[in-house]
C-alpha positions in Angstrom: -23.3 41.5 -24.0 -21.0 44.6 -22.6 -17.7 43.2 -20.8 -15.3 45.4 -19.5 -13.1 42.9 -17.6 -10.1 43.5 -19.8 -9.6 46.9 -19.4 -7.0 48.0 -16.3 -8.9 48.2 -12.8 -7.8 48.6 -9.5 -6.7 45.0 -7.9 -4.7 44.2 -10.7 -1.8 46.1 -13.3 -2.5 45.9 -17.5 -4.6 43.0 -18.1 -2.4 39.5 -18.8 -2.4 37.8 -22.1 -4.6 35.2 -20.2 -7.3 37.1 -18.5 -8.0 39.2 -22.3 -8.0 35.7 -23.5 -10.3 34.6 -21.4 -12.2 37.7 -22.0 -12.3 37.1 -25.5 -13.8 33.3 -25.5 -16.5 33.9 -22.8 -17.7 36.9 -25.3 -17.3 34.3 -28.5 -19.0 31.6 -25.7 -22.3 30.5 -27.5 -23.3 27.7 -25.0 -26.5 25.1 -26.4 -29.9 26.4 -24.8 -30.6 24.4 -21.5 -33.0 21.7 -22.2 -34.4 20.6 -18.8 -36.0 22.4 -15.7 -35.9 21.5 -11.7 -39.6 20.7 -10.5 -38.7 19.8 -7.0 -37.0 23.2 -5.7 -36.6 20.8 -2.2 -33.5 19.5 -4.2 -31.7 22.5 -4.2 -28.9 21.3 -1.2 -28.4 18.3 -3.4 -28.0 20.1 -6.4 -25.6 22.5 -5.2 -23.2 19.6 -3.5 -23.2 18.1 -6.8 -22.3 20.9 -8.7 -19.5 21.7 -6.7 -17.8 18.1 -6.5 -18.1 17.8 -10.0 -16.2 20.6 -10.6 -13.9 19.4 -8.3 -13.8 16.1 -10.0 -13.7 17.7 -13.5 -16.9 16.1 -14.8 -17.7 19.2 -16.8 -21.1 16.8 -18.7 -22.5 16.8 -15.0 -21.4 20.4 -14.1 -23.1 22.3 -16.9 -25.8 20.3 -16.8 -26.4 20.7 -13.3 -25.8 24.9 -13.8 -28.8 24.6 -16.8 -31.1 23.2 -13.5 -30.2 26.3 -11.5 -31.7 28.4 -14.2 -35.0 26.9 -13.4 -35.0 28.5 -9.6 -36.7 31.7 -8.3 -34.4 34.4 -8.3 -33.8 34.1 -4.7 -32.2 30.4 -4.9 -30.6 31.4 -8.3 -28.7 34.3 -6.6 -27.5 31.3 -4.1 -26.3 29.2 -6.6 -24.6 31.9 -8.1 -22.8 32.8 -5.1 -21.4 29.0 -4.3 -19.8 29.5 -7.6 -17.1 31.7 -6.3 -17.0 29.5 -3.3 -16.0 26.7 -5.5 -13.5 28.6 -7.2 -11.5 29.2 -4.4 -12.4 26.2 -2.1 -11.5 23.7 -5.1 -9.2 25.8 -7.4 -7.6 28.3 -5.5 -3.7 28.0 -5.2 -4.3 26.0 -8.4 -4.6 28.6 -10.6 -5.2 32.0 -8.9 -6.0 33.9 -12.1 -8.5 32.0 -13.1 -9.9 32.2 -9.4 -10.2 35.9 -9.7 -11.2 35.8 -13.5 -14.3 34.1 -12.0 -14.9 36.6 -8.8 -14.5 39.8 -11.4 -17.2 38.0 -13.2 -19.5 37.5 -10.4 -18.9 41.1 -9.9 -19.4 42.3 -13.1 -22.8 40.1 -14.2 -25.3 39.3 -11.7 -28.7 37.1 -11.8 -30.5 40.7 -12.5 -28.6 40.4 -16.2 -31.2 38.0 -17.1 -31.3 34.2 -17.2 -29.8 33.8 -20.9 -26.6 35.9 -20.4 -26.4 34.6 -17.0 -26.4 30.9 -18.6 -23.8 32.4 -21.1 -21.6 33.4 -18.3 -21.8 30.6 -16.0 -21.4 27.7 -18.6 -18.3 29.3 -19.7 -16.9 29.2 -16.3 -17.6 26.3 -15.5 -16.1 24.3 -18.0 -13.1 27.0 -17.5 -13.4 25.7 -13.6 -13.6 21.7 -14.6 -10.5 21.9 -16.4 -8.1 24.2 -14.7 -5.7 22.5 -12.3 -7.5 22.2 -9.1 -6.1 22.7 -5.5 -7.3 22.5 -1.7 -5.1 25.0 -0.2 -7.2 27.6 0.3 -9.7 25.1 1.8 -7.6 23.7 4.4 -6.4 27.0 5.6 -10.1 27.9 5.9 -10.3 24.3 7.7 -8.0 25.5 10.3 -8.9 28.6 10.6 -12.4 27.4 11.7 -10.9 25.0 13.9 -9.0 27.5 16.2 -11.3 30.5 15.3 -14.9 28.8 16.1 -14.4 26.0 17.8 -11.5 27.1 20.0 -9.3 23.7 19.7 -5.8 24.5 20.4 -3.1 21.7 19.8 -0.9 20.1 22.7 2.3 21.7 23.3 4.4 20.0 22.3 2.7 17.6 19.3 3.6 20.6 16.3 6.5 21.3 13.7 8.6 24.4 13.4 6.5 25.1 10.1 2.6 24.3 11.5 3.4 26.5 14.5 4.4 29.0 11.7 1.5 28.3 9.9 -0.8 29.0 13.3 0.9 32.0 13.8 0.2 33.5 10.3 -3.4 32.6 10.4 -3.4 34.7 13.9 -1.8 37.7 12.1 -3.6 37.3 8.9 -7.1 38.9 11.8 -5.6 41.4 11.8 -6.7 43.9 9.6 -3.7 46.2 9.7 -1.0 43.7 8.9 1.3 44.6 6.4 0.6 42.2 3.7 -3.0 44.0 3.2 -1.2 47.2 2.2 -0.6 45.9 -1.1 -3.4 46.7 -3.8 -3.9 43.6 -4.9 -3.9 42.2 -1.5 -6.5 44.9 -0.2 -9.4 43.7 -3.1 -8.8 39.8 -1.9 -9.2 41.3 2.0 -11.9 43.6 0.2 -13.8 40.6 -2.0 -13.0 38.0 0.8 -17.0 37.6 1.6 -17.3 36.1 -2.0 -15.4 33.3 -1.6 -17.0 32.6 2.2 -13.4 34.0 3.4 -11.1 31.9 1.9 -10.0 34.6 -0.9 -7.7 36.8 1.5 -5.2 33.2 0.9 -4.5 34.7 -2.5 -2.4 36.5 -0.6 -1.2 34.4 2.0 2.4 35.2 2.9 3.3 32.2 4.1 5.6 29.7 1.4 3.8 27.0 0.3 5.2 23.7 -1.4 2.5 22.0 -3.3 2.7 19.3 -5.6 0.3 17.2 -7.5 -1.4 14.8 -5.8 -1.5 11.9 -8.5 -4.4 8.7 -8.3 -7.3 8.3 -10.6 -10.6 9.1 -8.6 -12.6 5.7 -7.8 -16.1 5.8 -10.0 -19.7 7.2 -8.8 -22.8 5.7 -8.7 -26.0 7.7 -9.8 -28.7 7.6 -7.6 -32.2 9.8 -8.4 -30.6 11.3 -11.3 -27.6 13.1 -9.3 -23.9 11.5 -8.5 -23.8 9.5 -5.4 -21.2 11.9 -3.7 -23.7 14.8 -3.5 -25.2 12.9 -1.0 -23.1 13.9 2.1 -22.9 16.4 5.0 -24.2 19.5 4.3 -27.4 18.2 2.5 -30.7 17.0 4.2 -30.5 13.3 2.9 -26.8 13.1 3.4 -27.6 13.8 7.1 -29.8 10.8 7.3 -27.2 8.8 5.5 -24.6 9.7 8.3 -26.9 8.6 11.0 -27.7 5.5 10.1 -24.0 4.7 9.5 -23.2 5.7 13.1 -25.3 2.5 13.9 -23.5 0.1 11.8 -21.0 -2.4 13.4 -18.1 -1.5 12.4 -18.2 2.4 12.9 -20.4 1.6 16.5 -17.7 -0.3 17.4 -15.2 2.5 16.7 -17.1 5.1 18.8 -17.1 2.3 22.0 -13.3 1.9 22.2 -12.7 5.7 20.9 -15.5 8.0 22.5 -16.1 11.4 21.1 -18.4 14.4 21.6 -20.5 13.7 18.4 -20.7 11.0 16.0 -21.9 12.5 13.1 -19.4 15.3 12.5 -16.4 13.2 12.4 -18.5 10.6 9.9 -18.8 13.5 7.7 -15.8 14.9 7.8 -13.9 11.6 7.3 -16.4 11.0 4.0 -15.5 14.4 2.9 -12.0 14.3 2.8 -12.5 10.3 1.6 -14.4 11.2 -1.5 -15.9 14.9 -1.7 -12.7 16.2 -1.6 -11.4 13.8 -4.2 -8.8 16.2 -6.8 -7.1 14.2 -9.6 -4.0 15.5 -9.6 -4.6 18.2 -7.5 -1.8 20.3 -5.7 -1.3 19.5 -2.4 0.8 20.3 0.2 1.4 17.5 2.4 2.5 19.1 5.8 -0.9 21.5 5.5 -2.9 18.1 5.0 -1.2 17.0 8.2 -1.9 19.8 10.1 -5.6 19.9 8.9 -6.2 16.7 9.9 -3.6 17.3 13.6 -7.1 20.1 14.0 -9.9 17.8 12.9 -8.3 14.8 15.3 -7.9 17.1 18.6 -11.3 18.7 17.8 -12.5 14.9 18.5 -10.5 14.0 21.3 -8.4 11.4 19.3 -5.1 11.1 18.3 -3.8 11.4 14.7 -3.7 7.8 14.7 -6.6 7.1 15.9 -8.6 10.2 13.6 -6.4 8.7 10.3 -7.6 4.7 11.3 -11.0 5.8 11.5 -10.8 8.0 7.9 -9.7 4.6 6.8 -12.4 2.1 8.0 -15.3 5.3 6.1 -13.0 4.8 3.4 -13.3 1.0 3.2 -17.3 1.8 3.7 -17.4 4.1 0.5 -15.8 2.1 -1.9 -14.8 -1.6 -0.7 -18.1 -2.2 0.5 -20.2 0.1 -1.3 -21.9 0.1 2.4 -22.2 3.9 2.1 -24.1 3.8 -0.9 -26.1 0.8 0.1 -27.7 3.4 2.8 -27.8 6.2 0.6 -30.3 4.4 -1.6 -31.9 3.3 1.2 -32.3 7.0 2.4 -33.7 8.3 -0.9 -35.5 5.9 -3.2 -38.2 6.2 -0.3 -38.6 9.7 -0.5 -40.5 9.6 -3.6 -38.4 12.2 -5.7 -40.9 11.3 -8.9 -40.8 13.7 -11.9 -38.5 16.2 -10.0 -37.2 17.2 -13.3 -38.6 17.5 -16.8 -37.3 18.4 -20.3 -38.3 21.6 -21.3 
């Protein structure tokens, strides 16, 4: 296998320590052969949103064994799946540890799906387990959170209701559009503007020039169930099932009940984005800024029409759901078992 990352290119000066170490263990990498095969290519949204949260979660076991699967695809859904790799990196490592980040988007660069399936599998098993145990951060995430917020969906916060440091942070995202600002001058800086589409424009916050203060984020992350083979959490906003999942919730008592004394425009986006950020988002000990997850949710709460309060009660009563009640997962298998999965997977 040729690999050329280590020697001196343009984004970066002489090649650290680290990045020819990693260089040299992905080439040493000789990962097991994969030993089973998708059947069911309707699965794919699943698979992906599993992938990713365990790599969030650092469940490496599920991880690679979920990246094997993606070998099975066409090459059309494999090139997808390669692609939400360096969307993981930098939705759920990020600030956490930015070499590794762009370690991961020089290899996506550098070895494609049209290397062929067993160097591909080399590759991506490598990073993977690199991704499952590096120190994992949101930052990048919840900048991209806001950005959306004021960007796409126009919703501008009270005067009035920010901090000195999120009207800063506002401000920079505003200047960060434009393409001419000075921070992109720098040559590093110009590859992340450059690169950005790979990591679904969240990589220009490599070079974010506004001073963060994360710290971790300790807790141990409340246990899964498994349900039709893949962890319960994959089940959740961006897949078809998940989708079903949050609409029958919006019917039960307790969140119906919620929507009465605390009207919104829709019901389902705020169930899944409260169940995101109470379980798929789940980082053990992941760095966290606490003013940016305040502001985040200060954007998320307005979009709504609610107040903090009221946005942060209602995270709590999906929270309860999830993992008090196990309602969540109650409908989930409800939502599934039906749908007659069957032998969507073999062993090879």
């Amino acid at each position: 296998m040729s690999f050329a990352l280590s020697q001196k290119d343009k984004w970066f000066d002489d090649p650290s320590p680290r990045w020819l170490e990693l260089c040299s263990r992905l080439q040493e990498h000789d990962p097991t052969n994969p030993t089973w095969k998708v059947n069911d290519f309707q699965r794919k949204w699943e698979l992906v949103s599993a992938y990713q949260k365990a790599v969030r979660r650092g469940l490496s076991d599920i991880a690679i064994h979920l990246e094997e699967g993606f070998l099975s695809f066409p090459t059309p859904e494999l090139k997808y799946f390669w692609t939400r790799m360096t969307c993981t990196v930098c939705e759920d490592i990020g600030a956490g540890d930015p070499e590794l980040m762009d370690f991961v988007i020089a290899c996506s660069q550098a070895f494609t799906p049209s290397v062929g399936r067993e160097t591909l599998h080399k590759v991506w098993s490598f990073l993977t387990a690199e991704m499952c145990k590096a120190q994992k951060s949101r930052l990048f995430c919840q900048l991209s959170c806001i950005e959306d917020r004021w960007l796409r969906d126009r919703v501008v916060l009270d005067a009035g209701t920010t901090t000195p440091w999120e009207d800063e942070v506002i401000v920079t995202e505003w200047e960060l559009l434009d393409k001419d600002h000075e921070v992109w001058k720098q040559p590093k800086a110009a590859w992340s503007l450059k690169s950005n589409w790979r990591g679904q424009g969240m990589l220009k916050f490599r070079s974010y020039p506004l001073t963060l203060n994360p710290i971790p984020r300790p807790g141990a992350i409340p246990p899964h169930e498994t349900i039709c083979d893949l962890p319960s959490f994959c089940f959740d906003q961006h897949t078809r099932t998940g989708k079903q999942v949050i609409t029958r919730m919006s019917a039960t008592a307790c969140i119906a009940g919620f929507f009465r004394c605390h009207p919104t425009r829709s019901k389902v986006e705020p169930i899944g984005w409260a169940m995101f950020l109470q379980e798929g988002a789940l980082v053990q000990n992941g760095l966290e800024d606490e003013r940016l997850s305040r502001l985040e949710n200060k954007f998320l709460a307005k979009g709504y029409g609610w107040s903090l309060d009221v946005w942060m009660e209602f995270q709590q009563i999906i929270k309860t759901a999830i993992f008090d009640e196990t309602l969540v997962n109650t409908i989930r298998k409800c939502v599934v078992l039906p749908m007659g999965y069957g032998e969507w997977a073999s062993n090879l």
